[in-house]
C-alpha positions in Angstrom: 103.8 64.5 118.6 101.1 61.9 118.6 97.4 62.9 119.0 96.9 63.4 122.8 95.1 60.1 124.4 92.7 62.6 126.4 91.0 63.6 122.8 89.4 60.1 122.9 87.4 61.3 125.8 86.9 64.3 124.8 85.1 63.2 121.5 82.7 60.5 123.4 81.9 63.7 125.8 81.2 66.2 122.8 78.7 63.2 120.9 76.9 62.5 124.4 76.4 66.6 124.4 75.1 66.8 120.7 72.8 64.0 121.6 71.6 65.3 124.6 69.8 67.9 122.6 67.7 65.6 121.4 66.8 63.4 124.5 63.6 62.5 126.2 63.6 64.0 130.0 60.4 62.9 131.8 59.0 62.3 128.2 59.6 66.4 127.5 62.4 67.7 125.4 65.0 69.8 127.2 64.8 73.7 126.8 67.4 74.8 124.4 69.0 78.1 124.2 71.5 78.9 121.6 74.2 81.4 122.7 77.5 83.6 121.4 80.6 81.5 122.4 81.9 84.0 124.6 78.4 84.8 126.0 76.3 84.3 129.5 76.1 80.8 128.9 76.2 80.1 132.5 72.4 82.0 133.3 70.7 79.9 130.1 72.6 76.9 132.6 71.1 77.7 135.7 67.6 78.3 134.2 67.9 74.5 133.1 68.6 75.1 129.3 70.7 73.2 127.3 72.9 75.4 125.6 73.8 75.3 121.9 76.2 77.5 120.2 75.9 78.6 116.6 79.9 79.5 116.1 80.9 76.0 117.2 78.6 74.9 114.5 80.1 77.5 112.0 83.7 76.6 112.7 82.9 72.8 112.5 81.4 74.3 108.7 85.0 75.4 108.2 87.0 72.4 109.3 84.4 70.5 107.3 85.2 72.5 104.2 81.4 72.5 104.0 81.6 76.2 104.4 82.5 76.5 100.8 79.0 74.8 99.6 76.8 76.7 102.1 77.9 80.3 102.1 77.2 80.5 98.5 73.7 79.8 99.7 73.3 82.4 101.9 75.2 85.0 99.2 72.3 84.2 96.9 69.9 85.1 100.2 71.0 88.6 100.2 73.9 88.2 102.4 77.4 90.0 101.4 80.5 87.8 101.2 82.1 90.7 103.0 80.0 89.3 106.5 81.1 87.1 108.8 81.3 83.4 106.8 80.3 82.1 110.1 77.2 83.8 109.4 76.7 83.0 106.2 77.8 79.1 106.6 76.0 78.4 109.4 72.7 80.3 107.5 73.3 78.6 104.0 73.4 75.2 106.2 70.3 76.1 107.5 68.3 76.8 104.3 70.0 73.7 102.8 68.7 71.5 106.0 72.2 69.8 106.1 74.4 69.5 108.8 77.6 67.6 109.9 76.4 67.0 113.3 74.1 64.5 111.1 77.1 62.4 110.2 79.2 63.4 112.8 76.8 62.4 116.1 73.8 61.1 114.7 71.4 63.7 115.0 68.8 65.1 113.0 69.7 68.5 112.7 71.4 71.5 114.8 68.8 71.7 118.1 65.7 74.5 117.5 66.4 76.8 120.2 63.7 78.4 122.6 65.3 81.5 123.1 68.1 83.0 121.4 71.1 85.5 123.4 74.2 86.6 122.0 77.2 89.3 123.4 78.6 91.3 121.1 81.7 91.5 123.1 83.4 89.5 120.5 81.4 90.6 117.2 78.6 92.8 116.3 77.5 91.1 113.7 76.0 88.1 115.9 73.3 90.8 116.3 72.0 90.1 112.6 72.9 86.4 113.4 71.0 85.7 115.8 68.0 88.2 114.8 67.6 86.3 111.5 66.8 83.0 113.4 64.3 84.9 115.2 62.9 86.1 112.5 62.9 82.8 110.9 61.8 80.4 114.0 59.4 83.5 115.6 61.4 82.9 119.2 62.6 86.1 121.6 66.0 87.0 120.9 67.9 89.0 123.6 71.3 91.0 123.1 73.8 91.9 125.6 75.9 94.7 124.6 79.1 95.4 126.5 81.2 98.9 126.0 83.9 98.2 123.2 87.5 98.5 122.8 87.8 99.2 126.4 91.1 100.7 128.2 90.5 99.4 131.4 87.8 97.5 133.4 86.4 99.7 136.3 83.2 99.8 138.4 80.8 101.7 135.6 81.4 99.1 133.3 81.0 96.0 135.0 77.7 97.4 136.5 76.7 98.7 133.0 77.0 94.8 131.9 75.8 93.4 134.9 72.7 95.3 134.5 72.0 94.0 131.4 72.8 90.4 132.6 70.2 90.8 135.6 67.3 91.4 132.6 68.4 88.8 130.9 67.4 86.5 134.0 64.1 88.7 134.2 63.3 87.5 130.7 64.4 83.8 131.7 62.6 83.4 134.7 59.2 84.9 133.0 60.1 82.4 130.2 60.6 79.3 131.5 58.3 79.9 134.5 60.8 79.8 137.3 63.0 81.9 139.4 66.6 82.1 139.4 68.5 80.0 142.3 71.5 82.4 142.3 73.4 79.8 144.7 72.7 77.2 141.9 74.2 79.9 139.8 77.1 80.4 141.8 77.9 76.7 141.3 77.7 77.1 137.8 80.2 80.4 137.9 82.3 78.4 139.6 82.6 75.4 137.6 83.3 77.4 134.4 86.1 79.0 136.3 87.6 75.9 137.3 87.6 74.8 133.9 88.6 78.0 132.5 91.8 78.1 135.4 92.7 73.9 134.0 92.9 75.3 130.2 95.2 77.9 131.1 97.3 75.4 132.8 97.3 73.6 129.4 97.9 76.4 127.6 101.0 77.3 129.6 103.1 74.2 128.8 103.7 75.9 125.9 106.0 78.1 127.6 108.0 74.9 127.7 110.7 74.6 125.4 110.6 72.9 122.9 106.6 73.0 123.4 105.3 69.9 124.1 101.6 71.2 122.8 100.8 74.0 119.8 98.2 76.2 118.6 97.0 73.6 116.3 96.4 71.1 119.9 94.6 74.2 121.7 92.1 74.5 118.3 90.8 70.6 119.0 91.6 71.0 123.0 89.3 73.9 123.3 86.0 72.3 122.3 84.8 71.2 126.1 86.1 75.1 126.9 83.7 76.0 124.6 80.5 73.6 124.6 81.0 72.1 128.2 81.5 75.7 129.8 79.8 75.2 133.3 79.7 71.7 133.8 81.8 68.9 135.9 82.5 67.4 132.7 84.8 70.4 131.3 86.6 70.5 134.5 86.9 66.2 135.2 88.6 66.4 131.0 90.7 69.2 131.6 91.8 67.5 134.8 92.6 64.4 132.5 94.0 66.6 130.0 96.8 68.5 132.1 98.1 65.7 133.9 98.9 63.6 130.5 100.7 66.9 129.1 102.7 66.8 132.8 103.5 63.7 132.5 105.4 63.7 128.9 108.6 63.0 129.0 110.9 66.7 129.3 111.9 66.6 125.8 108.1 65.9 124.4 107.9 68.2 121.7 104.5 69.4 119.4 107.4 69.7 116.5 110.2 67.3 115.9 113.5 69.4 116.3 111.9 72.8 116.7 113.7 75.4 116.4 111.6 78.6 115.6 108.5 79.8 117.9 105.7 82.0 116.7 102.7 83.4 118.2 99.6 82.7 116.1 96.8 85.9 116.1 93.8 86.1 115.1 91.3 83.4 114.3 92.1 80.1 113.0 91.9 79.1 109.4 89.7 76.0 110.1 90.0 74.2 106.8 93.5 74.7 106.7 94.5 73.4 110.5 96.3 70.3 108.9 98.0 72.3 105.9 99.7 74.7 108.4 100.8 72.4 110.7 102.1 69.8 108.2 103.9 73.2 106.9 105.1 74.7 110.1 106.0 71.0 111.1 108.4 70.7 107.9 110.2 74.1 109.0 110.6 72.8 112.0 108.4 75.8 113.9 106.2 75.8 116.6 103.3 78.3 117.2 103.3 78.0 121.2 100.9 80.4 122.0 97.9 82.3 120.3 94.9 85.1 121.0 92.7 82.4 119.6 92.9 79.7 122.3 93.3 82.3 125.4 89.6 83.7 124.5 88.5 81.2 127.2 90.4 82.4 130.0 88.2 83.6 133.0 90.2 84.7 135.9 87.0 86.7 137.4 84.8 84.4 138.0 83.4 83.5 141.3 80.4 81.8 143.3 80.6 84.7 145.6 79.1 87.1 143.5 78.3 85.3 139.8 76.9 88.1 137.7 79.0 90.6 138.5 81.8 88.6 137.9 80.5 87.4 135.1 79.9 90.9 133.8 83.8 91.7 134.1 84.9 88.1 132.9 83.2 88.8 129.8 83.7 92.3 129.3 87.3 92.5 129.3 88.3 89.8 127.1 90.9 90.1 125.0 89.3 91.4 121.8 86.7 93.7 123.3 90.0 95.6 124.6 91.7 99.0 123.1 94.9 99.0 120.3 96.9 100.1 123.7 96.0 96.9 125.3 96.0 94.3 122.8 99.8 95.9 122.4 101.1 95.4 125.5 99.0 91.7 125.9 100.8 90.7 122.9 104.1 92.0 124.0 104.0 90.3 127.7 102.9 86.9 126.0 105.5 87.3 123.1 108.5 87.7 126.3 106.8 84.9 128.5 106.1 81.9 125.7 109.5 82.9 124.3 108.5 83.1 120.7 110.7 84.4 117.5 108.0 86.5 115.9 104.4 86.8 115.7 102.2 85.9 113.1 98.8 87.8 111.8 95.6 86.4 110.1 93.8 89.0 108.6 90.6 87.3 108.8 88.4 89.0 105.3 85.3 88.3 106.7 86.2 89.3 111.0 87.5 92.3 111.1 86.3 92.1 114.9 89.6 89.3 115.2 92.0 90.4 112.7 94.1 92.9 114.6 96.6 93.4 112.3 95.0 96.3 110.4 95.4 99.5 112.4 99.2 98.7 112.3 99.9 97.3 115.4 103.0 94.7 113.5 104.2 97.8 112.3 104.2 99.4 116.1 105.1 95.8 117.6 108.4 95.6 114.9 109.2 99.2 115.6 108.5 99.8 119.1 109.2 96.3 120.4 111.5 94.7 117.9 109.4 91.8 117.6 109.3 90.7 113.8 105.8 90.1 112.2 104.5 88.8 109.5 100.8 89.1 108.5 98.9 86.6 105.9 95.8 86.9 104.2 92.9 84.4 104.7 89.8 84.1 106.2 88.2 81.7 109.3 85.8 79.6 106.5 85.8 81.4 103.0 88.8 79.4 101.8 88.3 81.7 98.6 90.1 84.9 100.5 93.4 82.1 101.1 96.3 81.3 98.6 98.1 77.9 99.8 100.9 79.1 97.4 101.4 82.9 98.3 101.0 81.8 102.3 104.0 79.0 101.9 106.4 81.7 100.3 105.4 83.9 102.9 105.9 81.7 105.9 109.1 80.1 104.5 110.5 83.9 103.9 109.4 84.6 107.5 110.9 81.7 109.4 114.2 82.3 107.0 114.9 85.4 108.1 114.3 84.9 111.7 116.8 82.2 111.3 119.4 84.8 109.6 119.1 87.5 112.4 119.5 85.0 114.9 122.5 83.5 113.2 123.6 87.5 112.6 123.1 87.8 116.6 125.5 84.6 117.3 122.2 83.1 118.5 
């Protein structure tokens, strides 16, 4: 399918936001906080920060390939391979003073932040992330730190978080100077959750079949999810975005002639986006539906009380959540987007997002009869990926989906 005609907007909205950063307001430069992707992006809002976030940066390292020149940088720093190669992208980038926001929107470099706040509800290591650039710039860092690898969401938890979001805003309002308007805030809250209710709706039309959209569409589709979260802007495109996907015609399909469907978890490999969709393309598969690209679903969200449900939003993502969950999440999603098989990257460097290594395929193939297939890689360290070993993999994969469903008089 041809490039979506929405993705034109979307890239004039992401080089207005880049150079934002950099604008003159009243002859001041804006606040700038940099936060986790998955973190309380929508306080640093309210307080009037523009908010900058180091994994979009590190991820834009990977598609790049820039990734491979930089986290050799940090390696020589003291940092282990074995670490997230965000991390270590985004910090070799930084000690090299080069950027692709440079060439991509015309900026001098990735914005100095005020304050620093991360959520290890996705990753731990964003702790030593974040700590190094305070280190390094000398500006307050502050952590939020969510229970892990929750069951279920109940009362304790959400107030444990929510406790810890209300001192964030203590440390906000005695650094910027002002109080917190919590109906502002509200607004805010309820603007992400717009957004966040129009990217499921996108996400859904891959239940369609064939798919008119894949996992490949939701990696560049996500980016205003990401970077816009809390703004009119996120939900106007994703408004835009959902009514051009309704209106392709019934047979629109992602994949010419498709004829497998897979379910993609785990992160993306972002220097390899083109290779496995060129690849998946030519064997006429479709990955419909991923862990990845749901990360920015917020069904709790409300203006009527925005940090608590804030606090449960972002506590019970999917990958904060126990082997018992993620099991029957996959499972449900698997039945509902109608998919073949599923496939794992075991990410080296994010153990956090590679859920294939406490052997849930071997539970999911054995309990559920769902086959599985789990490749090696990593989200930026293209050194931990084998084009050659992955294609014989995938081809064996789809080929023997293909034979049991031709053994079942599918």
């Amino acid at each position: 399918m041809a490039e979506l005609q929405a993705t034109q907007k979307m890239k004039t909205l992401l080089k207005q936001y880049f150079q934002d950063f950099f604008s003159l307001e009243n002859n001041q430069k804006p606040k700038i906080a940099w936060c986790t992707s998955v973190g309380p992006a929508e306080v640093l809002i309210a307080m009037g920060y523009k908010v900058y976030y180091p994994e979009n940066h590190g991820a834009m390292l990977g598609a790049t390939r820039l990734s491979s020149d930089y986290i050799p940088v940090a390696n020589a720093h003291g940092y282990s391979p074995d670490i997230c190669s965000y991390l270590t992208a985004d910090i070799g980038s930084y000690l090299r003073k080069e950027t692709p926001l440079t060439k991509a929107y015309g900026i001098p470099s990735v914005p100095p932040p005020d304050i620093l706040v991360y959520s290890t509800n996705q990753c731990h290591e964003v702790n030593d992330w974040f700590n190094w650039y305070a280190r390094k710039l000398k500006v307050p860092c502050f952590g939020i730190h969510p229970p892990w690898k929750i069951e279920t969401m109940d009362e304790e938890k959400t107030s444990y978080v929510e406790s810890q979001i209300h001192q964030l805003i203590s440390l906000l309002e005695e650094h910027s100077g002002k109080k917190m308007d919590y109906d502002h805030l509200g607004e805010i809250v309820a603007l992400s959750g717009e957004a966040s209710k129009l990217w499921r709706t996108f996400l859904e039309y891959g239940k369609l079949k064939p798919s008119p959209i894949s996992f490949f569409d939701g990696c560049i589709q996500m980016a205003p999810a990401v970077v816009l979260r809390g703004s009119q802007a996120a939900v106007d495109y994703y408004r835009e975005l959902t009514a051009e996907v309704k209106a392709l015609p019934k047979d629109a399909s992602a994949v010419s002639g498709e004829k497998t469907r897979l379910y993609w978890d785990g992160m993306p490999i972002w220097g390899k986006l083109r290779f496995f969709s060129d690849l998946f393309a030519r064997l006429k598969t479709c990955v419909t539906v991923s862990t990845y690209c749901n990360s920015w679903i917020f069904d709790e969200f409300s203006d009527l009380n925005p940090v608590k449900s804030m606090a449960a939003g972002y506590t019970k993502i999917f990958i904060n959540r126990s082997e018992n969950f993620k099991e029957q999440t996959l499972v449900a999603l698997s039945k509902e987007f109608q998919v073949d098989g599923i496939l794992f990257h075991d990410a080296k460097t994010c153990p956090y997002n590679s859920n294939s290594r406490f052997a849930m395929p071997e539970r999911l193939i054995t309990n559920h009869k769902i086959p599985c297939l789990t490749i090696n890689g990593d989200l930026n360290d293209l050194r931990c990926f084998s084009e050659e070993q992955t294609i014989t993999s995938i081809e064996t994969f789809v080929e023997q989906i293909a034979d049991s469903r031709r053994r079942a008089g599918a």
